[in-house]
C-alpha positions in Angstrom: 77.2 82.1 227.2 76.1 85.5 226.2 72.1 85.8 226.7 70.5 86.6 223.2 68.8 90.0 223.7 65.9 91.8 222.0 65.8 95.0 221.1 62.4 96.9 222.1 60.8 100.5 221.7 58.1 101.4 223.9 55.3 104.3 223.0 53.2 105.4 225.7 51.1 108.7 226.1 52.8 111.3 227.6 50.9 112.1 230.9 51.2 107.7 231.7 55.2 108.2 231.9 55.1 108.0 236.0 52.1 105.5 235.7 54.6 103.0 233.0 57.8 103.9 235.1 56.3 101.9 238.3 54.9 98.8 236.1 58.3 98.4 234.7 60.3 98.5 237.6 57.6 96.2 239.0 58.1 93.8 236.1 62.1 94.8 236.3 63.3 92.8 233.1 63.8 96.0 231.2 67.4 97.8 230.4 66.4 101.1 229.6 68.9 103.0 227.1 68.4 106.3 228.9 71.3 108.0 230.4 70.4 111.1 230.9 67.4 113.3 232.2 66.7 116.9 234.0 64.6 119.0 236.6 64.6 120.2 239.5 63.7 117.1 241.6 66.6 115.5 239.5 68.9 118.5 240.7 67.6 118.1 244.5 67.7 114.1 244.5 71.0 114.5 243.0 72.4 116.7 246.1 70.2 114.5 248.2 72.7 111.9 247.3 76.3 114.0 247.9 74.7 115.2 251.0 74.4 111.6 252.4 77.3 110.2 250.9 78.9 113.1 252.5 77.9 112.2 256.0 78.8 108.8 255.5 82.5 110.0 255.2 82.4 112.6 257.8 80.9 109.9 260.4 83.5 107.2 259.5 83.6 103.7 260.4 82.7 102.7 263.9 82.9 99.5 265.2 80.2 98.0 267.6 77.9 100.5 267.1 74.1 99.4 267.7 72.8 100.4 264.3 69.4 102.8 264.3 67.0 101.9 261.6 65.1 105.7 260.7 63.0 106.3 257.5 65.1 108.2 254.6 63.7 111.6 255.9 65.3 111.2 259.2 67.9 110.1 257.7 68.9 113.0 255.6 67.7 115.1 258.7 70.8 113.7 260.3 72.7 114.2 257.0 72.0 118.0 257.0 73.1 118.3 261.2 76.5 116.3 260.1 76.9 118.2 257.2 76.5 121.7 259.3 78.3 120.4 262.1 81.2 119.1 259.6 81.0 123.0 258.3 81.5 124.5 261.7 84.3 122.1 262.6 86.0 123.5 259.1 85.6 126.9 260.4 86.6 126.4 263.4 89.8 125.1 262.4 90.3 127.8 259.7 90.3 130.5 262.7 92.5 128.5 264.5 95.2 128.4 262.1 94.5 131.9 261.2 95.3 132.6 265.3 98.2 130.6 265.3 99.3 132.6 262.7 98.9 135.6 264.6 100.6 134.6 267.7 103.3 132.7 265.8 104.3 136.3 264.2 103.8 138.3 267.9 105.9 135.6 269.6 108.8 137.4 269.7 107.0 140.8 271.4 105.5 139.4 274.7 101.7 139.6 275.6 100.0 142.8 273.1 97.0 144.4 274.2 95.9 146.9 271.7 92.9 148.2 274.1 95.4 148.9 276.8 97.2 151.8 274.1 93.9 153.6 274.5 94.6 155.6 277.4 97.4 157.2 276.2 96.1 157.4 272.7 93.4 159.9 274.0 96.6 161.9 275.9 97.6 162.9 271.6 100.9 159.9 271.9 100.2 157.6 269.2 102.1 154.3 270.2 103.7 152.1 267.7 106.1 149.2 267.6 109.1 148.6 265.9 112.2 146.0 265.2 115.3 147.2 263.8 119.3 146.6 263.4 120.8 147.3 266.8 123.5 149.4 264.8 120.5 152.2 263.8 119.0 151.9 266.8 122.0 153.5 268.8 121.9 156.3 265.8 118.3 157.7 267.0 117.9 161.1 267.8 117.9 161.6 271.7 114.4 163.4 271.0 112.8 160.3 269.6 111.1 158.9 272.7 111.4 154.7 272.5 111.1 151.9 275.2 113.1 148.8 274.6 111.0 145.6 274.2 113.5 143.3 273.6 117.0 143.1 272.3 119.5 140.4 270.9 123.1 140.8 269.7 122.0 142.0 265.9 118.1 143.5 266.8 116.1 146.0 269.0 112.4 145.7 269.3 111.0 148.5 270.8 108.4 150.6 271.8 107.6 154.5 270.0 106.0 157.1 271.7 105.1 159.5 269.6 103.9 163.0 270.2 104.7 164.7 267.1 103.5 162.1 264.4 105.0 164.4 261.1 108.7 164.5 263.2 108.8 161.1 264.0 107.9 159.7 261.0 110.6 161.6 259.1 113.2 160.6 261.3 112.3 156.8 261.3 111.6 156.7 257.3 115.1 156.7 256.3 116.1 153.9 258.8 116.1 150.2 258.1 113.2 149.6 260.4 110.3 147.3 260.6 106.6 148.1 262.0 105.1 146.2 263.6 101.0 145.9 262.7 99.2 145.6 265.8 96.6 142.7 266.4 93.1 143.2 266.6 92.5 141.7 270.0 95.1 140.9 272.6 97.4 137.9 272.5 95.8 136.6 275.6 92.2 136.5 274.1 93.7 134.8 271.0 95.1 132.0 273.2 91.5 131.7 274.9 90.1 131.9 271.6 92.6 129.1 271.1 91.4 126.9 274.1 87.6 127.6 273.3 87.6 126.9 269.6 89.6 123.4 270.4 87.2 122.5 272.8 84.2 122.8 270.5 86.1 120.7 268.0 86.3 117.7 270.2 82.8 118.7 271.3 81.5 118.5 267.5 83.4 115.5 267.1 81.9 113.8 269.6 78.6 114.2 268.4 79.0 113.3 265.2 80.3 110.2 266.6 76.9 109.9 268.1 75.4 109.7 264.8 76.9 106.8 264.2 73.9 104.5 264.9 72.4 106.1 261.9 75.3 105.0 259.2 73.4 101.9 258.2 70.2 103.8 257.5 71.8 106.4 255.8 73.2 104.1 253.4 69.7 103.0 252.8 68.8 106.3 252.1 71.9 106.6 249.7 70.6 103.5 247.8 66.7 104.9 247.6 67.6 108.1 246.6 69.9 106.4 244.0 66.7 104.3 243.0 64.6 107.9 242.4 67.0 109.3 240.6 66.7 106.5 237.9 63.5 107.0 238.3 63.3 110.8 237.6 66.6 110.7 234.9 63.9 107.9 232.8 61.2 109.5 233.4 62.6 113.2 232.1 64.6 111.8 229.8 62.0 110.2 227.3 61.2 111.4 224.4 58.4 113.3 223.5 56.8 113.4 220.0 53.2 115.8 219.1 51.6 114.0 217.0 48.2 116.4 216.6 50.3 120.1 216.5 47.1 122.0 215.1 44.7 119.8 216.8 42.7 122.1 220.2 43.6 118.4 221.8 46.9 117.6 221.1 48.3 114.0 221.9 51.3 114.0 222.9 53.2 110.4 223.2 56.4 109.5 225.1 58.6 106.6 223.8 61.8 105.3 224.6 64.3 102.3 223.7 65.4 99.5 225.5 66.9 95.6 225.4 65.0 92.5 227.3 66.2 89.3 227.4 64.9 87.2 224.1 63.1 84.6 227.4 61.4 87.5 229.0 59.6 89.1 225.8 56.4 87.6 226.3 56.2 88.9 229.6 56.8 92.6 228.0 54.2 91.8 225.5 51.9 90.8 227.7 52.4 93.7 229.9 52.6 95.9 227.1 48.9 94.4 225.8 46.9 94.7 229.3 48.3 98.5 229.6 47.6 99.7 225.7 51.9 100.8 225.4 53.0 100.5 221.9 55.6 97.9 221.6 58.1 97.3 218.8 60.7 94.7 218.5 63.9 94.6 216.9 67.1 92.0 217.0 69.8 93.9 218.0 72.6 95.2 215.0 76.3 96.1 215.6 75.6 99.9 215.6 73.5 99.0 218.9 74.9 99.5 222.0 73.5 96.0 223.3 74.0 95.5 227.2 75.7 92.1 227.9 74.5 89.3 230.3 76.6 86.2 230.7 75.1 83.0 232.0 77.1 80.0 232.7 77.1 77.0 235.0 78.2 77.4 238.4 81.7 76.5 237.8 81.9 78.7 235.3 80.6 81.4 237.5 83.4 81.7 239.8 85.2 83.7 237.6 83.1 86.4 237.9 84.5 88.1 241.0 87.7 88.5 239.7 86.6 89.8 235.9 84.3 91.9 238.0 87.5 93.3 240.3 89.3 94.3 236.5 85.9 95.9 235.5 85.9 93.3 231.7 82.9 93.1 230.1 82.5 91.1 226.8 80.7 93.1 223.9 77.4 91.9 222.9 78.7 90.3 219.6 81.8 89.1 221.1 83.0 86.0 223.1 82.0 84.6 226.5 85.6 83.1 226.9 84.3 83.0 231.1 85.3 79.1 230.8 88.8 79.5 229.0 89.3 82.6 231.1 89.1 80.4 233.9 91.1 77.6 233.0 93.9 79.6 231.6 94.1 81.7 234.6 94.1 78.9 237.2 97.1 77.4 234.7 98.9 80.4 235.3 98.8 81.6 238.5 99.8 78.2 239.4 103.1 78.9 237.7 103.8 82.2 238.7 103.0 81.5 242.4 105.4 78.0 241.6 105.6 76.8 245.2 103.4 74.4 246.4 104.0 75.8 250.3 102.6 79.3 248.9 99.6 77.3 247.7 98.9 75.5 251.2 98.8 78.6 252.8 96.7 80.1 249.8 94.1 77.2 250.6 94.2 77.7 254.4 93.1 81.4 253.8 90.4 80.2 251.5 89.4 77.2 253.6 88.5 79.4 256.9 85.5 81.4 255.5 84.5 78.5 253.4 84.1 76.4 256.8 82.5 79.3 258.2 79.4 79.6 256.1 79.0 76.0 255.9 79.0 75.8 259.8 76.6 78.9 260.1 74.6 77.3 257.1 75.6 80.2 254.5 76.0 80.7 251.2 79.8 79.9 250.0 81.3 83.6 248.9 82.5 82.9 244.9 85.4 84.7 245.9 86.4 82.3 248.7 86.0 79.3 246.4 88.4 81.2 243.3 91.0 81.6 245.9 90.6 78.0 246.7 91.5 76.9 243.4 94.1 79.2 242.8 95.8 77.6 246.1 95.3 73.9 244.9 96.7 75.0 241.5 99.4 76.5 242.8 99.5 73.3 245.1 99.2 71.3 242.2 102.6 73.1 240.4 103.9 72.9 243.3 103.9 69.1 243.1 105.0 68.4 240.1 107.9 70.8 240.0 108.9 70.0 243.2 109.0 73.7 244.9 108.1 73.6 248.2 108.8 77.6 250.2 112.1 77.6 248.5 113.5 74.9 250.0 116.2 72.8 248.5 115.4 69.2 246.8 118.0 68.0 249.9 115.9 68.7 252.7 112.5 67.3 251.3 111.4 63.8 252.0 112.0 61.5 249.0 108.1 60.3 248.4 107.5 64.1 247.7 110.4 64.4 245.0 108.9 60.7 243.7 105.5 62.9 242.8 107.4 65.2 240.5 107.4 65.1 237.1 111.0 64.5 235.9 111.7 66.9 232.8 110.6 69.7 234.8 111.0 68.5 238.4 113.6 70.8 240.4 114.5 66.8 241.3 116.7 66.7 237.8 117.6 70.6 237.5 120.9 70.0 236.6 120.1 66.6 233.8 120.2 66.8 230.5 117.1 65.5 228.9 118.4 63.5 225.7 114.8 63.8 222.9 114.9 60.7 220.1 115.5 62.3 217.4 118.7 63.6 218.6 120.4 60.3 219.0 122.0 62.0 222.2 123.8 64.4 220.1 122.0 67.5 221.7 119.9 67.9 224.7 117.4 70.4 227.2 117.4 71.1 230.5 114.9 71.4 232.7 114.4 75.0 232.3 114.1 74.8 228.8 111.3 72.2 229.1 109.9 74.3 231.3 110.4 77.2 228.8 108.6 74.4 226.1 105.7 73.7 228.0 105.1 77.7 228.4 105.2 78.2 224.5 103.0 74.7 224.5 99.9 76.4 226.6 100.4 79.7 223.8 99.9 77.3 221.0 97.0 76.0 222.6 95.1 79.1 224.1 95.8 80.9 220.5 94.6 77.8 218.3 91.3 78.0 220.7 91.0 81.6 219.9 91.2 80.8 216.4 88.8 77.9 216.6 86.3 79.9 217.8 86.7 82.2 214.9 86.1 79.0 212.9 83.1 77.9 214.4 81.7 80.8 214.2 82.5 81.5 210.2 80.9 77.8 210.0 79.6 77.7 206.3 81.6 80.6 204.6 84.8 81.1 203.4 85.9 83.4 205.5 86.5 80.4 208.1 89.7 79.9 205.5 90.8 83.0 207.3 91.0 81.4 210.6 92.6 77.9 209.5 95.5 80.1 208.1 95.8 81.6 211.3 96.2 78.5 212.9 98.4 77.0 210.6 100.6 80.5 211.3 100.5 79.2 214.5 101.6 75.8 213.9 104.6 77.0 212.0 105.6 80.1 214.1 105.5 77.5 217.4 108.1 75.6 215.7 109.9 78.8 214.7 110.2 79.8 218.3 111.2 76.5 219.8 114.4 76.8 217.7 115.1 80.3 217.8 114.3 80.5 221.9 115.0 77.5 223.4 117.3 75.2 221.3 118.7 75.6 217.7 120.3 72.2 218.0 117.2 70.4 219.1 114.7 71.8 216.5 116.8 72.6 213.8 115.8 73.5 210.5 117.0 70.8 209.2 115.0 67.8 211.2 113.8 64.8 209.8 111.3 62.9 212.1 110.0 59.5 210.3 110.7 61.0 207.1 109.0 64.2 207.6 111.0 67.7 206.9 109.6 69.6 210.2 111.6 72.5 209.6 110.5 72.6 205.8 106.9 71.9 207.0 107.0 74.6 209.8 107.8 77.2 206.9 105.1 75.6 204.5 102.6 75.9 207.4 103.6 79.9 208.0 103.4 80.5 204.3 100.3 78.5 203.3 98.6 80.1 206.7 99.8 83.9 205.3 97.8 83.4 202.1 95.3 81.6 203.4 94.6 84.6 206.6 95.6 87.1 203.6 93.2 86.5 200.8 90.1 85.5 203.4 90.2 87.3 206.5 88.3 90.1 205.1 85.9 88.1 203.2 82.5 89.7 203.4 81.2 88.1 199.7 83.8 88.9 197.4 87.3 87.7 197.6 88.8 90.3 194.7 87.0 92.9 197.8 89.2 91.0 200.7 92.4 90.6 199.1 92.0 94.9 198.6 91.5 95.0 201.8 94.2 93.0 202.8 96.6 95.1 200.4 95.2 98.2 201.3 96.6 97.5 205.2 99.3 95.7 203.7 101.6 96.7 207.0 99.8 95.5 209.8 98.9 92.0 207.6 103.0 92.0 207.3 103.1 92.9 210.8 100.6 90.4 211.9 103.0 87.9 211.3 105.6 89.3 213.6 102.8 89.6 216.5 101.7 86.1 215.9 105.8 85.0 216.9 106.0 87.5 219.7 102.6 86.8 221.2 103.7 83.1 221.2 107.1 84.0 223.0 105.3 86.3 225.3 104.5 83.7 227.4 107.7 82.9 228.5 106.9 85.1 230.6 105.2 83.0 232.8 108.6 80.6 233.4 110.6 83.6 234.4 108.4 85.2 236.5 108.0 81.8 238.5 111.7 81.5 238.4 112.3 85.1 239.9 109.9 84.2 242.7 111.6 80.7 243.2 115.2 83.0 243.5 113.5 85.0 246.4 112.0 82.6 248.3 115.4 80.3 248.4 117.6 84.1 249.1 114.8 84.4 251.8 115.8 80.7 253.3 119.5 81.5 253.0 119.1 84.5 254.7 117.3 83.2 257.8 119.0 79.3 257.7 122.2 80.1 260.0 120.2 82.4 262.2 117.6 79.0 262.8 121.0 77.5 264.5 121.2 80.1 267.3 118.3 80.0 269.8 118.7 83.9 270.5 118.4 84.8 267.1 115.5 82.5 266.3 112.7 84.9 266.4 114.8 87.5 264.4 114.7 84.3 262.0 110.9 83.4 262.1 110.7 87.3 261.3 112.7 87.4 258.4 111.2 84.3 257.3 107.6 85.3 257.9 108.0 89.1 256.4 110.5 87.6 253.0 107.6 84.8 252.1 104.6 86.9 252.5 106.3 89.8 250.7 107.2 87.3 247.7 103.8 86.5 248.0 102.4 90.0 247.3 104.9 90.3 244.9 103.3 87.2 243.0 99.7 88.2 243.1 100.7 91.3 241.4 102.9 89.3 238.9 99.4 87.3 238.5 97.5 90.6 238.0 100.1 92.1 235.7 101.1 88.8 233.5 98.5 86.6 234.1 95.9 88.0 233.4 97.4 89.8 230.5 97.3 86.7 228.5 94.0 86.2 228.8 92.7 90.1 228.2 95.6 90.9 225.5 97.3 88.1 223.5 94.2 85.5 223.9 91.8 88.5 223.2 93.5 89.9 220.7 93.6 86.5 218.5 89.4 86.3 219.3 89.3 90.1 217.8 88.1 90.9 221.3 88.0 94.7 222.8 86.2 94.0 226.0 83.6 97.1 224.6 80.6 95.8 226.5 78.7 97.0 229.7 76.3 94.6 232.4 73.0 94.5 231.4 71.4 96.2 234.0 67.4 96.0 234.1 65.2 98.7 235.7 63.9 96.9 238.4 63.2 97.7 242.6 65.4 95.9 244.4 68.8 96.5 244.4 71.2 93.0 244.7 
């Protein structure tokens, strides 16, 4: 269920905001609507923050490390040395490329010493160095003094002396020649640069590593921090009202809004009496933007982790569908994982930290248990279809084909199943019962969604809305069953103990149209609905259309489980004749090993993708849900 909420506004004088701040968190039953504040501790707490989340990236993970436990001064003490060591170590590695650089482009022209060109500099030569086609080279004037470098079959480095800087620059300009610019300091120094800058990486590396006693801590500090700047961003972020402008003693009040849980308001109240705040309370309205807290049993619960994982929150005036999540979800995974050998293994993973806690007396992760039902669903499919890793119905013992069911049992793939009414003239298969039973749990999730809307228009008209819907449903189901699976078996045309189902199925679509059309918009006036129904005249048309491809969208669920089913037996017919050879058999327990676990993956993603997009789209979508909401979140001093 969705915990009813109150809606409160608190008034306080201005100079008690620190004073109210710390009894509130104190009490800590409070959601505070404010999201925003400003300052300059705000700024510095805020920087506080990236500075230590910083050095918890630039330390890293580090196993077996003897935790240090400082105060949240020390610890950003260490923040700032990681943070400045993390800087030189960027520098450092900047000037290295930067030399590499340098003696990746003087490679070619031996050790350079610019100092050494001194000497001779002084003397009036100016020395300069050049590369040019070997071809040109030869055509130099006898008077332009040069010293070869280096030479290959197309180029000549070499060296210019030159006395006369005008002469020699004229003679070289009109030559295809390339100068080269000298280095600042000598090739030689750059390479000890090199070895000195590399070694006071490693050295910086290694002592941030030795910091690593202090990661622990400096996530504490992360989390207090985090707790002052909600402080600070409610503090700053009240508003403040004058309510004596002209007065020589103005009083000033601060005042905020907020939402409590309805249980929990006479604890405000009384809080609010002893320390003279102003209190006003409110039910919440649809322009509010309510926090939502969900409370259910513990059964219940253990869908949490994973509606936590896809980030779903229900809106405030909207469904807790936690339960039918749950049981839809467990339904379907078990299908689209299909192999009761995938759902043993599934349980073995859950089982191990399950058995841990209870031997080391702790409390049972959610998660762990989820998983565990997912494996016995899957388990459970497993059974009844008789899928077990892929492996034929041949090679498995016949009291595990004896707990099958037969019209969908792997057992009787290739039967024809003969219903009543057809007098034998027309049959399924086991797919298309299969196919039948996935349409069957659309009908059922989508009539929920639309009892729901019933219940909850108990006692106006408007509820006529929702039994048209499912009465569209009722019809379209039909509709789908003889346009998807077989027109033979539910034809039009049917008769069943002197009852017209086809006819009925279309009565049932049409009735359900008016019915959805004329009160679905009810809000007191049906001339006002039936407008509003005209006015979006498409989508009610359209609605229709969605209502027959939401129902088939859940075939999707068969053929999924079908595809998997197709890897896992390719997998085993890859790896069967390599089994027979005792030289290839690792090769095979490979293959087998790396095709199952990579179907597997490729099943929880199938889970994540299909699965659960029947509860959040088509099941939502028929409860008019949009998932709009956010956790209620209470101001309190403990972090969970």
């Amino acid at each position: 269920m969705i915990v009813p909420m109150k809606k409160v506004s608190l008034i306080i004088r201005e100079n008690k905001k620190d004073e109210t701040l710390k009894k509130l968190r104190k009490l800590g039953i409070v959601h505070i609507e404010i999201t925003e504040g400003a300052g300059e501790r705000l700024a510095l707490l805020r920087e506080q923050t990236a500075l230590l989340e910083s050095a918890i990236f630039t330390i890293g993970k580090k196993k077996n490390v003897e935790q240090k436990d400082v105060s949240t001064a020390e610890a950003l003490s260490v923040a700032t040395k990681v943070q400045a060591l993390d800087e030189e170590k960027k520098q450092c590695g900047a000037e290295q490329i930067a030399l590499s650089c340098e003696l990746d482009r003087l490679k070619s022209w031996g050790d350079i010493d610019p100092s050494s060109l001194s000497d001779l500099e002084s003397k009036g030569y100016e020395i300069s160095f050049y590369e040019m086609p070997k071809t040109e080279y030869e055509l130099l004037a006898e008077s332009i003094k040069t010293v070869k470098i280096d030479a290959t079959k197309s180029t000549v480095r070499f060296m210019l002396l030159k006395s006369n800087k005008e002469e020699y620059d004229e003679a070289v300009s009109s030559l295809n020649v390339y100068r080269l610019a000298l280095p600042q300091i000598s090739t030689n120094e750059m390479k000890q640069r090199l070895s000195e800058l590399s070694a006071r990486i490693d050295e910086i590396d290694e002592t941030i590593s030795f910091n690593a006693c202090y990661v622990e801590s400096i996530k504490k500090a992360v989390q207090s921090t985090e707790k002052e700047i909600e402080f600070e961003t409610y503090a700053t972020g009240m508003a403040d009202e004058n309510l004596s402008p002209e007065s020589e003693a103005p009083l000033s009040v601060s005042y905020f809004t907020g939402y409590i849980e309805a249980e929990n308001l006479d604890k405000l109240k009384q809080t609010a009496q002893s320390n003279s705040w102003g209190l006003l309370v409110e039910e919440p309205s649809v322009e509010d933007n309510v926090p939502t807290k969900l409370k259910n049993n513990k059964f219940v619960s253990l869908i949490y982790p994973l509606t936590d994982f896809l980030g779903t929150v229900p809106g405030y005036f909207e469904y807790d569908i936690s339960g039918w999540f749950l049981a839809f979800i467990l339904i379907f995974f078990g299908i689209i994982f299909g192999d009761g050998g995938y759902g043993l293994l599934i349980c073995a993973v859950a089982a191990i930290p399950i058995i841990k806690s209870l031997i080391t007396k702790k409390k049972i992760s959610p998660m762990f248990l989820l998983v565990g039902l997912f494996g016995l669903s899957t388990v459970l499919w497993g059974t009844l279809t008789c899928t077990w890793f892929g492996l034929s119905t041949e090679q498995l013992p016949a009291w595990l084909k004896s707990l099958s069911i037969p019209v969908i049992s792997n057992v009787y793939a290739d039967k024809i199943w003969y219903p009543f009414w057809t007098n034998g003239t027309a049959g399924l298969t086991t797919a298309q019962n299969l196919q039948i039973f996935c349409f069957s749990l659309a009908l059922i999730q989508l009539t929920v969604a639309h009892i729901k809307g019933v219940l909850r228009n108990k006692g106006s008209i408007k509820m006529l809305g929702d039994i048209g819907s499912i009465l569209q449903l009722l019809g379209i189901y039909y509709l789908v069953l003889s346009l998807v699976v077989n027109a033979e078996v539910f034809s039009f045309g049917l008769v069943i103990g002197g009852v017209p189902i086809g006819t009925v199925s279309i009565a049932l679509i049409v009735i359900g149209f008016v019915l959805s059309f004329v009160f679905s918009n009810y809000e007191g006036s049906i001339i006002k609905s039936i407008l509003s129904s005209l006015t979006n005249i498409v989508s009610v048309l359209l609605g229709v259309v969605n209502v027959f491809s939401d129902i088939v969208s859940y075939i999707r669920l068969w053929a999924v489980g079908l595809a998997g089913a197709a890897i896992s037996a390719t997998v085993n017919e890859l790896a069967g004749p390599l089994l027979g050879n005792f030289m290839f058999m690792i090769l095979a327990i490979i293959l087998l090993v790396f095709g199952h676990g990579l179907n597997m993956i490729l099943n929880i993603l199938s889970v994540i993708v299909h699965g659960i997009r029947l509860n959040t789209l088509e099941f939502s979508s028929h409860l008019d849900m949009s998932w709009s909401g956010y956790k209620f979140e209470p101001f309190k001093e403990q972090i969970d």
